[in-house]
Phi, psi and omega in degrees: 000309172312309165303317163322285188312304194300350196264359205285302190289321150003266167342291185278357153307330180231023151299301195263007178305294185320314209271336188284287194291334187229350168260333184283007183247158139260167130273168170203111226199146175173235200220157126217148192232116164002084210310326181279288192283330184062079185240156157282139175266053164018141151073317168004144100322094173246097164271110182301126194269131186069010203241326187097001171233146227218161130190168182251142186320136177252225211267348170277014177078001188263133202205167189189094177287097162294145166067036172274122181319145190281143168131195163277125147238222189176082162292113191253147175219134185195144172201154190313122189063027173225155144283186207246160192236147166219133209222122156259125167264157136258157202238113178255174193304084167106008179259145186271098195237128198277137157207162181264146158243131169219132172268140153275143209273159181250155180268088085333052182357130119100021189235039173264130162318123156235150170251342159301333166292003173214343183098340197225145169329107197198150184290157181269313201266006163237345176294162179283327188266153176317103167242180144197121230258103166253096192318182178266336171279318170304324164327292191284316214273002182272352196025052175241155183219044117151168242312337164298314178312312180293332171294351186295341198227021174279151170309101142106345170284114169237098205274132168276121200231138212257352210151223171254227196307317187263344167334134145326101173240151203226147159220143195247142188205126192023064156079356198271138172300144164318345199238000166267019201218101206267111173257164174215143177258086190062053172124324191267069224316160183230343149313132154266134193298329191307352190072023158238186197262149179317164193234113176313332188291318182308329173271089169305165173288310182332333174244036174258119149284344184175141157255181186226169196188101188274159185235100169150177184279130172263356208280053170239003166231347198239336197041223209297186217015030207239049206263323202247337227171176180211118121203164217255100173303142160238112179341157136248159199261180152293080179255015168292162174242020144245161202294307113306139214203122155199184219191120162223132179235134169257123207215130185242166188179171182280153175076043185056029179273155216218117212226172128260156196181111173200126203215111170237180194219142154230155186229111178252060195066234169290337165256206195176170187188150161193120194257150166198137179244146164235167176209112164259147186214142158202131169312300148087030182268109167244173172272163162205169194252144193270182191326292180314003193054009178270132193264095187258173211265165184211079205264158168066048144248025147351138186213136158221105195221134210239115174216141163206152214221099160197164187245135194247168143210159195243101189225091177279340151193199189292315178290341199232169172180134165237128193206179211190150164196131166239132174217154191254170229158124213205102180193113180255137210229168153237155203253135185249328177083145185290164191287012165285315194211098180242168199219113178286354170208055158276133185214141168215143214241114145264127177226144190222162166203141181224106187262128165228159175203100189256140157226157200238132174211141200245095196278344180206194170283336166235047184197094238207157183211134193218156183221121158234147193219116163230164152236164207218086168193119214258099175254135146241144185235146143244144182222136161219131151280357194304124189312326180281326174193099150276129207208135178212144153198162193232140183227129150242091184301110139276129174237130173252132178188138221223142166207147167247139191209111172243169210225109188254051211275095172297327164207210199279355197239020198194114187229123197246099165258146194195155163169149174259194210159118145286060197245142205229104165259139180233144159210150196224103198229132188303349190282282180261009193063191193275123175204150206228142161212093172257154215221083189295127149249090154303157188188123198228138176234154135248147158254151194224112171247107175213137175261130160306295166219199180310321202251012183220139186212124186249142194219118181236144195230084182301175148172153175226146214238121165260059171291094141262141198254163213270323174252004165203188197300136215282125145252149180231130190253105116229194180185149218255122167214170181193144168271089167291129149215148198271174190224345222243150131064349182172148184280137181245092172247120171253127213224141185206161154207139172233171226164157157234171194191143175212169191216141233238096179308115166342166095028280186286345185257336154285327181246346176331096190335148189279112172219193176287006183218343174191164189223143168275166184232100159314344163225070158303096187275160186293167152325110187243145155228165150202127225213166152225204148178161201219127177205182204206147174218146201225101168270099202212162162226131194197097173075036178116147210262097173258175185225078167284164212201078190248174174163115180253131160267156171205136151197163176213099183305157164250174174024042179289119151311121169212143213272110178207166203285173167219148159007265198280058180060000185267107163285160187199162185240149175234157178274110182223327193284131158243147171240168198208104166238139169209166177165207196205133167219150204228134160230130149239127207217127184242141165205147221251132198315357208236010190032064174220013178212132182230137150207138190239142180263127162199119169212164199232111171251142189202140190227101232213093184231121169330108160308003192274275175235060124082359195257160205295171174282137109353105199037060153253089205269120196317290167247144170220142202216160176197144177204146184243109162266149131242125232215115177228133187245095168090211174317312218248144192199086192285148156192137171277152185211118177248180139204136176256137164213132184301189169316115182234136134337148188212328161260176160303323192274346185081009166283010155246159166184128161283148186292172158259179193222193184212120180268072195276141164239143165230168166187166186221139179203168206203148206203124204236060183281125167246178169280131180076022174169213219189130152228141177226150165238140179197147153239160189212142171244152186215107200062052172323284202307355162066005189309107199260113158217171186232141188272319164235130163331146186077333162265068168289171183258154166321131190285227175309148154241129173222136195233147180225149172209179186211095237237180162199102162252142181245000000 
């Protein structure tokens, strides 16, 4: 009898086994996503509330909950500086049940998504390196009218502004040259092999959603210019959720300046589009007081600029994505040239076309793939007719260029990215003639993620980098970085990297035609640094969401090109200069629980000295401080704007240097919403104080600027 019974129970032990461990469970699996940009959202919490089960987003926003009990559940999702979501689901026997989430951003420092600091999806408060995230709302809210202006109030940046709107501007990051400063267009290096540096003024806002901005040497993910910084435009898309959505602004200003703005977006099924033109016109002529104090005219700064810009996708479901953008770019300026030799009918016609093509495919929960493919190619013509010294020359960039890139999560504490890049320079130039360079990249990064206890997580991030170029010597980048972060009560990230990093000699510095005042040199090797830096960002809220910020630099270049003279005066460049930088760059930033005051703090010190005799680099200014208010009542949204910038050196020897000076901006807007739209007004003053300074010797700036506009969105 006994033996009955045991087999009885037996039996039915391995009847309801089955029905126990496997019909009674479920899934749960999808995305979250951006509430706005419909970006992914990292890091993410998706927890069954009471149940004890849990996961975290990965970096392509996609998650997936095993073994959720059959029934009603309750799924909660939240992550740091978004709000938190709550959803009941039912989970039926063997089902799979797919969703989507999108979050609001919440006001938090420094919890923004980027993707230039790994190449891959990440929080601005967990990566190792020094960023910094400028939204599409600091964007429209900047009364700036492009992307050089706006880097003006950036950490750690120091933009060379040549002048006035249409002037040439450039950006220097920790000491690093303008032409050591890697820019990119979603991705898309915007360096030319010609050897000169992207010219920020060139780039409107309009087709920007944000830039992003590494600060330190990279070329162990990025390769050559990538000595001082990184930065990355990021396109914008159609991200309305109604089918049609555009904005048109029209903005008058001093000195006959004149803006157009017009821009719409559709949502097509699966597809999605978003177009935009801008047109600047400005006379762009001020006074300025000459040696003599005397107050003259400052002629031939005409601007006429023509961009137009847009981008399709393509989203056939939550995992794939194909998207694209071209844009043309039209812009004739006149060249004044510095006052020392300054020139009324010099004019230079820039025209550019830019093809991009991504495709994105997500293949599992741990494994993803991205593609790309542009072409690039960028004419510049200068004409000065001047009867006395006629000057002409025409320059033609082609650029070709391909990357593969894949995303690898071997588990939850160990993330691989690798991938290679194809880039083809051509330039056909009055200058250097016909000359080709191309550049094979490998490239591997890991993240190594293990917590230390409950309230703490260490994160270490080798990477490497193998660039051969088709005219010089194999270079290898690498570096090292790693991350503390407290996980408890406020965000902590203590942060360090050391790197190696090189910049590639020009064109212009290899091949410059044999003449009577200079020569290129062919056996240039390239520029090397190698550095390090340790900082630490403390995100809290007490009376409101502040943000601190510290990051100390060290690095020290080699082999810097410079351009020098010989016995009969024929300059030519040699690798001669090694430099020694070092410094602190500091953020503080406050917004009041009631989002109705932001204030950012920033000052920089940096000390950029020839390792040789000891004397400073050239337009390396020691300090710089910024500071921001913005004040929102309603409707009405006031912002202050101040900057210092020290004392810069202007020869090798230090016998020259410009004072510093001090800038204030103020501006205002107003925000009118109705149904089905938006109307806004705003004006901005720029340099109230009316201060005549020069940023680069020989190139003053504009005294007051005052600019108004007028907007209508739908």
């Amino acid at each position: 009898m006994f033996q009955r019974r045991l087999v009885f129970v037996y039996l039915l032990f391995v009847l309801l086994l089955p029905a126990r461990n496997f019909a009674q469970t479920g899934k749960l699996s999808g995305y979250v996503l951006d509430h706005y940009s419909g970006k992914p959202l990292p890091g993410t919490n998706i927890v069954i509330k009471e149940k004890n089960i849990g996961v975290a987003v990965d970096n392509n926003g996609f998650f997936i909950l095993h073994q959720i009990p059959v029934g009603k559940n309750v799924v909660e999702i939240s992550r740091i500086g978004f709000g938190s979501l709550t959803q009941e689901i039912e989970i039926a026997n063997g089902q799979t049940v797919i969703l989507n989430f999108r979050l609001k951003a919440e006001v938090v420092r420094f919890s923004e998504v980027l993707v230039t600091a790994t190449r891959e999806n990440a929080l601005q408060n967990e990566v190792a390196v020094a960023t910094e995230v400028i939204s599409r709302l600091e964007l429209q809210e900047s009364h700036s009218q492009n992307i050089g202006e706006v880097l003006e109030f950036a950490t750690g940046v120091f933009v060379k502004n040549y002048g006035h709107i249409g002037a040439l501007k450039t950006a220097s990051i920790r000491g690093a040259s303008e032409n050591q400063i890697l820019i990119l267009l979603d991705g898309q290096r915007l360096n030319l092999a010609q050897g000169t540096a992207p010219d920020l003024s060139d780039i409107p806002l309009q087709a920007i959603e944000r830039v992003e901005i590494i600060r330190g040497g990279n070329s162990a993910l990025y390769g050559t210019d990538a000595v001082g910084g990184v930065v990355n435009l990021i396109t914008r898309s159609n991200t309305e959720s109604k089918p049609l959505s555009g904005q048109v602004t029209t903005t008058a200003g001093s000195f006959g300046t004149r803006v157009l703005e017009v821009n719409f977006g559709q949502k097509l099924s699966k597809f999605d589009y978003f177009l935009a033109h801008t047109y600047t016109s400005s006379d762009g002529d001020f006074s300025i007081e000459d040696s003599q104090g005397r107050s003259v005219k400052r002629t031939n700064n005409g601007l006429t600029l023509n961009d137009t810009f847009l981008n399709v996708r393509y989203t056939p479901n939550s995992a794939s994505q194909i998207s694209g953008f071209v844009q043309i770019h039209d812009a004739d300026r006149g060249a004044p040239g510095p006052t020392s030799f300054p020139s009324e009918t010099a004019i230079q016609k820039d025209k550019s076309w830019k093809y991009n093509l991504r495709y994105r495919q997500q293949f599992a929960a741990r494994f993803g793939l991205k593609a790309q493919t542009y072409f690039y190619k960028f004419k510049q013509n200068f004409d000065d007719p001047n009867p006395v010294f006629p000057f002409s020359s025409e320059h033609k960039n082609d650029v070709l260029g391909f990357s593969f890139q894949s995303n690898w999560r071997a588990s939850d504490s160990n993330e691989i990215t690798g991938g290679y890049e194809f880039r083809q320079d051509k330039i056909n130039s009055t200058d250097v003639a016909l000359q080709r360079r191309s550049n094979h990249s490998i490239f591997l990064q890991d993240q190594i993620r293990s917590s230390l206890n409950q309230n703490f997580e260490i994160t270490l991030v080798p990477a490497l980098r193998w660039d051969k170029f088709s005219d010089l010597e194999v270079q290898i980048s690498p570096k090292m970085g790693f991350s503390l972060r407290y996980l408890a009560g406020f965000q902590l990230n203590l942060r360090g990297n050391w790197g190696k990093s090189f910049r590639a000699p020009s064109f212009n510095d290899l091949y410059w035609p044999a003449g009577p005042f200079a020569v290129g040199n062919p056996d240039l090797k390239p520029e090397t640094g190698s550095g390090y830096d340790l900082g630490f960002l403390l995100n809290l809220k007490r009376t409101g969401y502040w943000g601190f910020e510290v990051n100390y630099f060290n690095s020290n270049l080699e082999n810097l090109i410079i351009w020098r003279p010989d016995a009969n005066f024929v300059f030519s460049p040699e690798n001669v200069q090694v430099a020694s930088i070092k410094g602190l760059e500091s953020r503080v930033s406050y917004s009041d629980p009631n989002d109705i005051a932001h204030l950012n703090l920033d000052y920089t010190y940096l000390d950029a000295e020839d390792a040789v005799n000891n004397n400073q680099l050239i337009y390396r200014p020691k300090h710089q401080l910024k500071a921001e208010l913005i004040v929102s009542i309603k409707q009405i949204r006031m912002k202050g704007g101040f900057r210092f910038l020290g004392k810069r050196f202007t020869n090798a020897d230090n016998s020259s240097l410009l004072d510093s000076h001090s800038l204030v901006d103020i501006g205002a807007a107003w925000n009118q919403p109705f149904k089905g739209g938006n109307f806004k007004i705003k004006i901005a003053m720029r340099n109230i104080f009316d201060k005549q300074i020069k940023v680069i010797d020989g190139f003053p700036a504009p005294g007051r600027e005052v600019r108004s506009s007028v907007g209508f969105t739908f």
